[in-house]
C-alpha positions as CSV (number, residue, x, y, z in Angstrom):
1,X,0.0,0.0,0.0
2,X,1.2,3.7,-0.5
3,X,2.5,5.1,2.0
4,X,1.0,8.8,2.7
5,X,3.6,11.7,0.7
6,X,5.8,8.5,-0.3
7,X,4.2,6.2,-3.1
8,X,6.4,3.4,-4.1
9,X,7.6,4.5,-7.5
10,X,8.9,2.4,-10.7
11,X,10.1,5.4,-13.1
12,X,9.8,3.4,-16.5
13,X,12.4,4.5,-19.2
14,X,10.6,6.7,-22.0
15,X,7.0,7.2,-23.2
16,X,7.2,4.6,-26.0
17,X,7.8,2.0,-23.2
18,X,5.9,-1.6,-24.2
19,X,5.2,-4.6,-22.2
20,X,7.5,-7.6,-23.5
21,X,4.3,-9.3,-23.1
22,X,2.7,-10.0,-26.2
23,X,-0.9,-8.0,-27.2
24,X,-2.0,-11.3,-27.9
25,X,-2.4,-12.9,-24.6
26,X,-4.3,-9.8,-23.4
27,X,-7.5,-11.1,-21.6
28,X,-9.9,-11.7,-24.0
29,X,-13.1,-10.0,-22.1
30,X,-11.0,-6.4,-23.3
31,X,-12.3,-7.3,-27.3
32,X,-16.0,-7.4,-26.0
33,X,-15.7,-3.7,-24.5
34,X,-16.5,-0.1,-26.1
35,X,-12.7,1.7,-25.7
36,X,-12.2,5.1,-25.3
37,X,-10.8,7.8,-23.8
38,X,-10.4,7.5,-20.1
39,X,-11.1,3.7,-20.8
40,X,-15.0,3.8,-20.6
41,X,-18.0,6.4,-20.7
42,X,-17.5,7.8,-17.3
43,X,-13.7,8.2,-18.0
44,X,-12.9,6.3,-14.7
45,X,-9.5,5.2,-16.5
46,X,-9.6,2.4,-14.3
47,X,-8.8,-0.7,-16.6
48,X,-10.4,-4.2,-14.9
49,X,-9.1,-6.7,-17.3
50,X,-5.7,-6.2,-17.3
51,X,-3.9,-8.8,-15.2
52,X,-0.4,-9.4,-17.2
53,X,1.2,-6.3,-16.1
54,X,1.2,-5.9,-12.1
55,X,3.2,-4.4,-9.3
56,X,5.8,-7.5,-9.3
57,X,6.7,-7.0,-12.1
58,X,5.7,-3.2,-13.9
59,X,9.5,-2.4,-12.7
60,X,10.9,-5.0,-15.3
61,X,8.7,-3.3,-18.8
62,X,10.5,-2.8,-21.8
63,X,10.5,-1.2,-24.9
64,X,9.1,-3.9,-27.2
65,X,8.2,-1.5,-30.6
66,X,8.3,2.1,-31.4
67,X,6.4,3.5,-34.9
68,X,7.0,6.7,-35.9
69,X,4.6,9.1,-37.4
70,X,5.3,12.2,-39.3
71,X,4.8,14.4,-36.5
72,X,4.3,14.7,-32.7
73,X,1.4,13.1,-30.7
74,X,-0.9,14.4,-28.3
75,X,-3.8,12.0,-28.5
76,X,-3.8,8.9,-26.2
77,X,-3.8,5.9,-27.5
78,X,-6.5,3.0,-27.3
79,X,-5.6,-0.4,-27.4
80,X,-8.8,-3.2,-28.9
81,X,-9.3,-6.6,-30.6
82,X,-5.0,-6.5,-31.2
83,X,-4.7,-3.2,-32.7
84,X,-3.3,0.4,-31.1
85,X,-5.0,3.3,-32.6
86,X,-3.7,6.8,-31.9
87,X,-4.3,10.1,-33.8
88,X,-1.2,12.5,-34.5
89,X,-0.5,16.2,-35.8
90,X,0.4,14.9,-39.7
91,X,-3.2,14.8,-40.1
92,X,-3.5,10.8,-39.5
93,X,-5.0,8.0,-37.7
94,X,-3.4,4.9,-37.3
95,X,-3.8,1.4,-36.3
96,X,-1.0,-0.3,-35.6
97,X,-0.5,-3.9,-34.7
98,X,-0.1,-4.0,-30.9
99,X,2.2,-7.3,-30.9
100,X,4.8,-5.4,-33.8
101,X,3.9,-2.0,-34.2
102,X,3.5,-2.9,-37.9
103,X,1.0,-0.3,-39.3
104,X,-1.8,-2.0,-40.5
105,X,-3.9,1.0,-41.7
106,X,-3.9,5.0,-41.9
107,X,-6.3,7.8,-42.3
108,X,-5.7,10.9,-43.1
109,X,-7.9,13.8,-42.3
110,X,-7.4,17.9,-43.7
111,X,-5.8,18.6,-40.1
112,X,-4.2,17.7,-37.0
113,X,-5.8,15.5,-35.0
114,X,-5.4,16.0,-30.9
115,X,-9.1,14.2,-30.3
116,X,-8.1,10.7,-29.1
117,X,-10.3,7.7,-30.8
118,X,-13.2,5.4,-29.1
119,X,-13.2,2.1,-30.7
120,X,-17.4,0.8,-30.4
121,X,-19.1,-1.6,-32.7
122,X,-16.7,-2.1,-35.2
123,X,-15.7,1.4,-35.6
124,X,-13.4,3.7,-34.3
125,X,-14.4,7.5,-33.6
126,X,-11.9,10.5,-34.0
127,X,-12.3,14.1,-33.9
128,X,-9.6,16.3,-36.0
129,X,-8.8,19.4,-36.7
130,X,-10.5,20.3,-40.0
131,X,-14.1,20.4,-37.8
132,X,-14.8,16.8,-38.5
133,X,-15.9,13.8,-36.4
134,X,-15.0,10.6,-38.6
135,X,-16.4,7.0,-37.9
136,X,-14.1,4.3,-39.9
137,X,-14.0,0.9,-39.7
138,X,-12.0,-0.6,-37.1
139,X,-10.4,-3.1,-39.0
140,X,-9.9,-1.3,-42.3
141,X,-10.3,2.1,-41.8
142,X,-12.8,3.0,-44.7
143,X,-14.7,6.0,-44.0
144,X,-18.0,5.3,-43.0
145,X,-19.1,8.8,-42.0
146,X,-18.3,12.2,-41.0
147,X,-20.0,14.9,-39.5
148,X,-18.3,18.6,-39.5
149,X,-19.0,20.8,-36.8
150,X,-18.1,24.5,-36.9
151,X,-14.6,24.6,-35.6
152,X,-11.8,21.8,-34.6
153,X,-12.5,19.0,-32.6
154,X,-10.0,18.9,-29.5
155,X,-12.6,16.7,-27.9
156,X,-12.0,13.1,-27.6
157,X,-15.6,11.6,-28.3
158,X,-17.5,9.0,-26.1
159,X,-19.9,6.7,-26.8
160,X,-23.1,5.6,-25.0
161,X,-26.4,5.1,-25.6
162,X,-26.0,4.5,-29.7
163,X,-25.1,7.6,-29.6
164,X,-21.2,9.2,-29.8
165,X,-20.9,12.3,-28.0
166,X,-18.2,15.1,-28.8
167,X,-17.2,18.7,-28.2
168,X,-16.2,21.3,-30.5
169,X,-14.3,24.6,-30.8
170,X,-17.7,26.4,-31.8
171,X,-18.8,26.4,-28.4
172,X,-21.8,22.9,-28.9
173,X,-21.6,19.4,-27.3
174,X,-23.2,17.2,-30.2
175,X,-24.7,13.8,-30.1
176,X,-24.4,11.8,-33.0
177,X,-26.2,8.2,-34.5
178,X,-23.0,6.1,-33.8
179,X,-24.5,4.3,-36.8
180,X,-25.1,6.8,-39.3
181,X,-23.6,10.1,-38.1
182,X,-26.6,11.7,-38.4
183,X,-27.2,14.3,-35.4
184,X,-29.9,13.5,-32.8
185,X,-29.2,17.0,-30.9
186,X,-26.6,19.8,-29.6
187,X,-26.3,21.9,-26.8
188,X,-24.4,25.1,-27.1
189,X,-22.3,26.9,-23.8
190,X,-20.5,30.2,-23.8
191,X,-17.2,29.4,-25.2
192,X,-15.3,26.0,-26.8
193,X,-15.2,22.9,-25.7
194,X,-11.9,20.9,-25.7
195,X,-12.7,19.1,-22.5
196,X,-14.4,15.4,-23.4
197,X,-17.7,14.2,-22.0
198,X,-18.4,11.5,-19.9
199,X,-21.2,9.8,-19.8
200,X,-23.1,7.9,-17.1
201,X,-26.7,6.8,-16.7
202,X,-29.3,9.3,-18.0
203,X,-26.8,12.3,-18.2
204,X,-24.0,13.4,-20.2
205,X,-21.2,15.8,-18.5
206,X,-19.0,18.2,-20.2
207,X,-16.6,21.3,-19.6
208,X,-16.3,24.3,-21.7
209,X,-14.0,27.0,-21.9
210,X,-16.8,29.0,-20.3
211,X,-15.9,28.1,-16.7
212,X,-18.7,25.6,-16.2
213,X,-19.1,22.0,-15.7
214,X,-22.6,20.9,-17.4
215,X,-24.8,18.1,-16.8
216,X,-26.9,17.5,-19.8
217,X,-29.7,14.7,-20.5
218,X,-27.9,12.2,-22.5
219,X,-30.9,11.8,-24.7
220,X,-32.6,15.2,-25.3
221,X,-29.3,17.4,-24.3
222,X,-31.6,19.2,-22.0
223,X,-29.9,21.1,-19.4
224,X,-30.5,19.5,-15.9
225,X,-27.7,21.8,-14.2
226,X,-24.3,23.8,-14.8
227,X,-21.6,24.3,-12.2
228,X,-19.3,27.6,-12.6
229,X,-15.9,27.3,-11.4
230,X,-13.1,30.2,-11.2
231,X,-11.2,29.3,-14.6
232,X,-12.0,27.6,-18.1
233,X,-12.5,24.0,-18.1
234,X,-10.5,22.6,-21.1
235,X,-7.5,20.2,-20.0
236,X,-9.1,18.4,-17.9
237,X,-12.1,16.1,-18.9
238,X,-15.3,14.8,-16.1
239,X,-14.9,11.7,-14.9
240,X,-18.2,9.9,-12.9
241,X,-17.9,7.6,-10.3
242,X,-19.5,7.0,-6.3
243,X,-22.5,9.4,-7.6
244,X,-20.0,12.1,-7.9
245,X,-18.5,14.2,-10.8
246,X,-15.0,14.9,-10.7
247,X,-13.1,17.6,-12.7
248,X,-10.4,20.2,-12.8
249,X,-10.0,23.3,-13.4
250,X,-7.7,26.3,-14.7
251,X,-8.4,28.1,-10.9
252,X,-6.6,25.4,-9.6
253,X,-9.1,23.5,-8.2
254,X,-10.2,19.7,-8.4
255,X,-14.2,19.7,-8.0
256,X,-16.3,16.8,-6.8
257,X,-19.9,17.3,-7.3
258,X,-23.2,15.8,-6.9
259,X,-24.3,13.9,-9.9
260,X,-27.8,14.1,-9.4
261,X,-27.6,18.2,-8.6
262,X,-24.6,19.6,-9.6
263,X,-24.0,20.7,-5.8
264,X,-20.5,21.0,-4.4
265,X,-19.1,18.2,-2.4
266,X,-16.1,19.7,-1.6
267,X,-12.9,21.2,-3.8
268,X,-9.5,21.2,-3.2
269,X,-6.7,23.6,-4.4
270,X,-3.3,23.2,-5.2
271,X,-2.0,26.5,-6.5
272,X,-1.2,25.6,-10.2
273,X,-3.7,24.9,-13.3
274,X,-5.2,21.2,-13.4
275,X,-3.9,20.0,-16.5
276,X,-5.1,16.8,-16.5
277,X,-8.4,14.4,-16.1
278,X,-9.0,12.9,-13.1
279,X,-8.9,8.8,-12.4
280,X,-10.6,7.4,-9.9
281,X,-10.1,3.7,-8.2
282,X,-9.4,2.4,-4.8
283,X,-11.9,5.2,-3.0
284,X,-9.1,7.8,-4.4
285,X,-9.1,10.3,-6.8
286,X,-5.4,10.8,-9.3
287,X,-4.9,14.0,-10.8
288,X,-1.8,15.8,-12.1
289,X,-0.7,19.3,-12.5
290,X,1.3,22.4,-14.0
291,X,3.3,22.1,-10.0
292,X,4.8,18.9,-11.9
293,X,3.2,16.7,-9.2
294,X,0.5,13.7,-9.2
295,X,-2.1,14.1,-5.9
296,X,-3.9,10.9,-4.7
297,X,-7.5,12.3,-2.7
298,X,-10.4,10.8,-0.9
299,X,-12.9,10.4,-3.2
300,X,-15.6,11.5,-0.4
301,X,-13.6,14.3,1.2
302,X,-10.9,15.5,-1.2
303,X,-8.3,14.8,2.0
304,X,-4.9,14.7,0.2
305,X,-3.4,11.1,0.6
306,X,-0.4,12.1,-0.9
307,X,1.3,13.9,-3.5
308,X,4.5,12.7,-5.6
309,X,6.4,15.6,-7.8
310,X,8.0,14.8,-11.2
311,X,10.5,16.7,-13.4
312,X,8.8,18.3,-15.2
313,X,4.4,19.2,-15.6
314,X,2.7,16.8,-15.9
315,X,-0.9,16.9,-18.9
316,X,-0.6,13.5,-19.3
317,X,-3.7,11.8,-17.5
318,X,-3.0,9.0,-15.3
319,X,-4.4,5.4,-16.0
320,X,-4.7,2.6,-13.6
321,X,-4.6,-1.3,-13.8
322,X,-3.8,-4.4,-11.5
323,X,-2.4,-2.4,-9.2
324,X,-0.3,0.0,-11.1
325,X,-0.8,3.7,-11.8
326,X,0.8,5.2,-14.8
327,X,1.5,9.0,-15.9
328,X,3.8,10.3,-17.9
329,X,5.8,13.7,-17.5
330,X,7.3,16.3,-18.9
331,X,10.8,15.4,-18.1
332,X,10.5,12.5,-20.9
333,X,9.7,10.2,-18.4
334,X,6.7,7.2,-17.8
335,X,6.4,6.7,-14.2
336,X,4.7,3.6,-12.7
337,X,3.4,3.5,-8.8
338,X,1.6,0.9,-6.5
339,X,-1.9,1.3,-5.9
């Protein structure tokens, strides 16, 4: 267990680090789920079914591929049925075999794309640049549809409900057919939207670069509340869980609030922008920041368990699994910690 301030720490050699353990033996129950950004629809980025990698032995990971694309990364990758997908600034999306790193297919859009892909019913989601949301076929990547907003897609797009929700730079939250593309409704706030819904039950939750956190029906997009917070909401995506609604903010606050009302459970500040999305598991909630540190809270009372400072910032959202937490940093580095 970590101890409070002093979490046991495995700092992992680069961001392209790869278990030695082949894709293939992954546990099968992963091909059966909807992947996504923050792992499922209420971006918990707690991952159940992964029990190869653990803390025995996450200090041994190696570097088992690299690709290379024609320009730098900023959307996370997803991992489903054997392939990686991950979007990059030359414009593409690419699935690449997640035993080799062989690159099995590429799409190129007009722009760059930062939006990072959902993989649901045979298709894979992505948001870029050029004001699109594409749906392509998983295994191929033929275009099946697209569906252009009125300014970039920053948003990475989740899907629920037959439905794929995403954010745009023109200020709307739009729900999509996941089949057809076609739109079923939108719901405009007062500035863009680069933060990435989460949905859970009935309701949909998104931030916007007007300050507040909104809780729209997932269906209809009625408004059933707004929360305003002291800064824009934009790096750092909702995440749902224990009937509360976590996110950060550019006032340097993490926010837990009421699902149901939008009222304030309690907040916590740390003095520097939130720059990432939040991850909850093991009744704590992960978060890092511009103060290059990862914070571990109590999910009911936003008491600080402990707090671990990098190199460097950190924007890279932290992901748990059997055990392990990862994060990467801005000093080049991917660190791995005990649960």
């Amino acid at each position: 267990m970590l101890t409070q301030h002093h979490p046991q720490k495995t700092r992992v050699a680069t961001t392209t680090v790869m278990t030695s353990v082949t894709a293939t033996s992954y546990d099968a129950a992963i091909a059966t789920r909807d992947i996504q950004f923050g792992f499922d629809a209420q971006h918990t980025r707690n991952n159940p079914y992964e029990h190869i990698i653990s803390p025995s032995n996450a200090s041994r990971l190696s570097k088992q591929w690299s690709h290379q694309t024609g320009l730098f990364i900023r959307s996370s990758p997803v991992v489903a049925n054997g392939l990686v997908y991950v979007g990059s600034y030359d414009h593409s999306l690419y699935a690449l075999d997640a035993s080799t790193g062989q690159k099995r297919w590429s799409f190129q859009t007009s722009d760059t794309i930062k939006s990072s892909p959902a993989v649901a019913n045979g298709l894979v989601y992505v948001g870029s640049g050029d004001h699109s949301l594409y749906a392509l076929d998983a295994s191929t990547g033929q275009k099946r549809w697209s569906y252009q907003t009125g300014d970039a897609i920053k948003s990475s797009p989740a899907v629920a409900n037959d439905l794929v929700y995403v954010g745009s730079g023109d200020h709307s939250l739009y729900a999509l057919d996941a089949s057809t593309g076609q739109k079923s409704w939108s719901f405009q706030t007062g500035d863009a939207i680069d933060s990435s819904p989460a949905v859970s039950g009935d309701l949909v939750y998104i931030g916007s670069a007007d300050h507040s956190l909104y809780a729209l029906d997932a269906s209809t997009g009625q408004k059933s509340w707004s929360y305003q917070t002291g800064g824009t909401i934009q790096d750092s995506s909702p995440a749902v869980a224990n009937g509360l609604v976590y996110v950060g903010s550019a006032d340097d606050g993490l926010y837990a609030l009421d699902t149901s009302t939008g009222q304030k459970s309690w907040s916590y500040l740390i003095g520097s922008a939130i720059t990432t999305s939040p991850m909850v598991a093991n009744g704590l909630v992960y978060f890092g920041s511009a103060d290059d540190s990862l914070y571990a809270l109590d999910v009911s009372t936003g008491q600080k368990h402990w707090s671990y400072q990098t190199g460097g910032f950190i924007d890279s959202s932290p992901t748990v699994a059997d055990g392990v937490i990862y994060v990467g940093s801005a000093d080049d580095s991917l660190y791995a910690f005990h649960l």
